[in-house]
Structure formats: structure tokens, C-alpha cells
N, C-alpha and C positions, 0 to 999 in steps of 0.2 A: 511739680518739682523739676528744677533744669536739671542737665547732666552732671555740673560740679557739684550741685547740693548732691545729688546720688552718688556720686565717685567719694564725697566726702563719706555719705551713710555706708557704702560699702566698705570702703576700708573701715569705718570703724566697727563693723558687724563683722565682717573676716579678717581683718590684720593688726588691729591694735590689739597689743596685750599689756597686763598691766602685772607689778610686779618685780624682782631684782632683777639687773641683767648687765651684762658686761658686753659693749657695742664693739662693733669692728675697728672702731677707732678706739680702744682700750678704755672711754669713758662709760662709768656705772649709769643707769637710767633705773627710774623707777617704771618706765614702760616703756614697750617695745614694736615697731611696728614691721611687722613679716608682711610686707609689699607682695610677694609672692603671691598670696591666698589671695588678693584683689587680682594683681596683674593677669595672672594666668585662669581666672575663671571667664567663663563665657562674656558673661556682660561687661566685668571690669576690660575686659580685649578690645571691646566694642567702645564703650568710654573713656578710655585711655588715649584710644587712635583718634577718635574724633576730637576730643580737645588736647590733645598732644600735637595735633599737626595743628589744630589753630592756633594754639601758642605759639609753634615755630612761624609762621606766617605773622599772628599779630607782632612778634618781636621782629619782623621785618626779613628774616631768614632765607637765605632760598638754596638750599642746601641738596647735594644728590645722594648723602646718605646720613642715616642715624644709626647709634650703635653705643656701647660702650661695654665696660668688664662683663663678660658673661657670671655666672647666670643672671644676676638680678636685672639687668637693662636691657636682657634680651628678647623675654615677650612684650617688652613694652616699647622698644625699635620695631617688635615685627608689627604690634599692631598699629602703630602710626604708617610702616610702608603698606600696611595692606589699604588704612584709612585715604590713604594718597592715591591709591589707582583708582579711586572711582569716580576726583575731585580734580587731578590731576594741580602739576604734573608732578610724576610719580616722584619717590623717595622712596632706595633700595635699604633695606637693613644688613648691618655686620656685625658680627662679636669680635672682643678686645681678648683675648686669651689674658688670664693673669700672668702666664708664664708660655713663651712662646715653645709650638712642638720641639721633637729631639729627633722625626721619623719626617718622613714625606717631603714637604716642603717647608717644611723648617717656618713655619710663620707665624706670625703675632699676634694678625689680622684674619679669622674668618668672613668669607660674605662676600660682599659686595662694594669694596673696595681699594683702589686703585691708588697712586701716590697722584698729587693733584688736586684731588677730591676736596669737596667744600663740604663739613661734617658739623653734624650736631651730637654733641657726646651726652649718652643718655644715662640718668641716675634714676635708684626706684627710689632712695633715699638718702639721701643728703646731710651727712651729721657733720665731720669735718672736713671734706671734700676730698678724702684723700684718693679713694676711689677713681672719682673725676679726671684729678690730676695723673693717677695712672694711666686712666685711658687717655688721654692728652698728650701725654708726655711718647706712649707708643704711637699714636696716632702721627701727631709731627716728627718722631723717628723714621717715620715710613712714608711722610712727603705729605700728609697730609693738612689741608687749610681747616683749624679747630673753628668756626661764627659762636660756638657760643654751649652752654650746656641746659639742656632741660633735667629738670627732675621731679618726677609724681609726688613727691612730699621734701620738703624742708624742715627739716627738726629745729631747724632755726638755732643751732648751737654753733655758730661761727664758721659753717662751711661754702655758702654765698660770701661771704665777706671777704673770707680767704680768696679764695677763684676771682671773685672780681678784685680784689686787690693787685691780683696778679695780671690782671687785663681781661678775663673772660667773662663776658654778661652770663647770668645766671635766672632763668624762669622757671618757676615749680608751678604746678597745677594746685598744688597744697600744699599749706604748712599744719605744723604741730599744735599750732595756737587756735586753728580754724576748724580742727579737730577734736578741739576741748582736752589737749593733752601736754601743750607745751609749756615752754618755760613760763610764759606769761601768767599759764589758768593750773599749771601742776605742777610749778618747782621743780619739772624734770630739766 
């Protein structure tokens, strides 16, 4: 089995759930996928980083940091920066606060970067992109160059479509359909 067929078996063994639910994007699903139980266990860390940085590489990318709205994009920026120091060269991870501090330095941006920066905005899941666009929209607030957005699943409900309508290339590791869950194989 390569790694995407296992990163697919993973999430569908830890993250997809099945059932009524109401998405971050206010649309009802008959299933659900918590990214989280993949991203943040041992192995999903390790398979996420390695073909999360060759995706940003095959799409041509050469980016100094990944990142996007904490929490969901966060273990899955750090384990593509850790995937990057062994392979070079490196890519620093940062978190997108939803909402910037009120205390300290007052920032947007945790991490590892700088206004300038060439970034990749990270999704664990991709329903209508709004997400994305937040972390986009703080990102070039703060001086930074968006190349492009990855995301470990596309639900394939119009969130790629959106984003690259808007100019931003869009790469998932997976979609819904390859999953045996999306619109295509479950009317979700």
C-alpha cells in the first residue's frame, strides 16, 4: 500500500463520521470528517509531511512558510516543516489566529512569519473555502505573498472552485469522492 492509499485508510478509520451535522460553512452533511483524529496521531504526522511537502513541490511551490487558521491547519503545517528539514530546504510553520490578540503584541500571525514571505495556506478540510480565504486575506494584510493553498481533504462542495476563481491554485491530498464519502458516491 503507498502512503496516499494509507492516509486515505486513516482518515477513513479515524476521521470520517457518518451521520447529521451542520459544517463550519452553515451547510448540513450527511458525514463528517474530524481531520484532527488523522492529523494529529503519530502516523497521520508522518504521512501528511511527506506527501504534503511533495504536493507543494509537485505544484511547483517554493515557499518559506506553511500555515493557515489554527487549530485545524496547524499539525498539519508543522508536520510538513518538520518533513522539510530532512529533505531540505526547510519550510518554517505558523498559525493564522481567527481573531488577532488584545495583549502582548497584538498579532494575527503566530510563527514563523515575516511580511514578505512566500506562503502556502494550509486546510485540513476544504468545504467552502472560507476558511482559506481568511487565512489569505490576514496573511496579505500582513505583507504576505499567498502561491497557493493546500488541503488534506476536499469535500469537493465548491471550495477549490471558489479560491481558484479568485486566482489561488488549490491542491488536496484527498477528496470526498476518493474516500467513498462525497458528493459523487454519497449525496453528501
Amino acid at each position: 500500500m503507498n502512503e496516499a492509499d494509507r492516509l486515505r485508510q486513516l482518515l477513513l478509520e479515524r476521521s470520517v463520521r457518518h451521520g447529521d451535522f451542520v459544517l463550519a460553512s452553515g451547510q448540513r452533511s450527511s458525514f463528517y470528517i474530524d481531520c484532527r483524529l488523522t492529523t494529529m496521531s503519530a502516523e497521520g504526522q508522518v504521512l501528511i509531511g511527506r506527501l504534503g511537502l511533495a504536493a507543494i513541490r509537485g505544484a511547483g511551490w517554493a515557499p518559506s512558510g506553511v500555515g493557515g487558521l489554527t487549530m485545524g491547519a496547524d499539525p498539519v503545517a508543522y508536520a510538513i516543516a518538520a518533513a522539510s528539514w530532512t529533505s531540505g530546504p526547510a519550510i518554517d510553520a505558523f498559525s493564522v489566529r481567527k481573531d488577532a490578540k488584545e495583549h502582548g503584541m497584538a498579532q494575527a500571525i503566530e510563527g514563523n512569519f515575516r511580511p514578505g514571505d512566500r506562503v502556502i495556506v494550509i486546510e485540513d478540510v476544504i468545504t467552502s473555502g472560507g476558511s482559506a480565504r481568511k487565512a489569505i486575506e490576514a496573511l496579505e494584510a500582513a505583507g504576505g505573498q499567498v502561491l497557493g493553498v493546500l488541503a488534506v481533504v476536499d469535500r469537493e462542495q465548491g471550495g477549490r472552485e471558489a479560491l481558484e476563481a479568485g486566482g489561488v491554485q488549490v491542491v488536496s491530498l484527498t477528496t470526498a469522492s476518493l474516500l467513498g464519502v462525497g458528493p459523487t458516491t454519497a449525496g453528501g
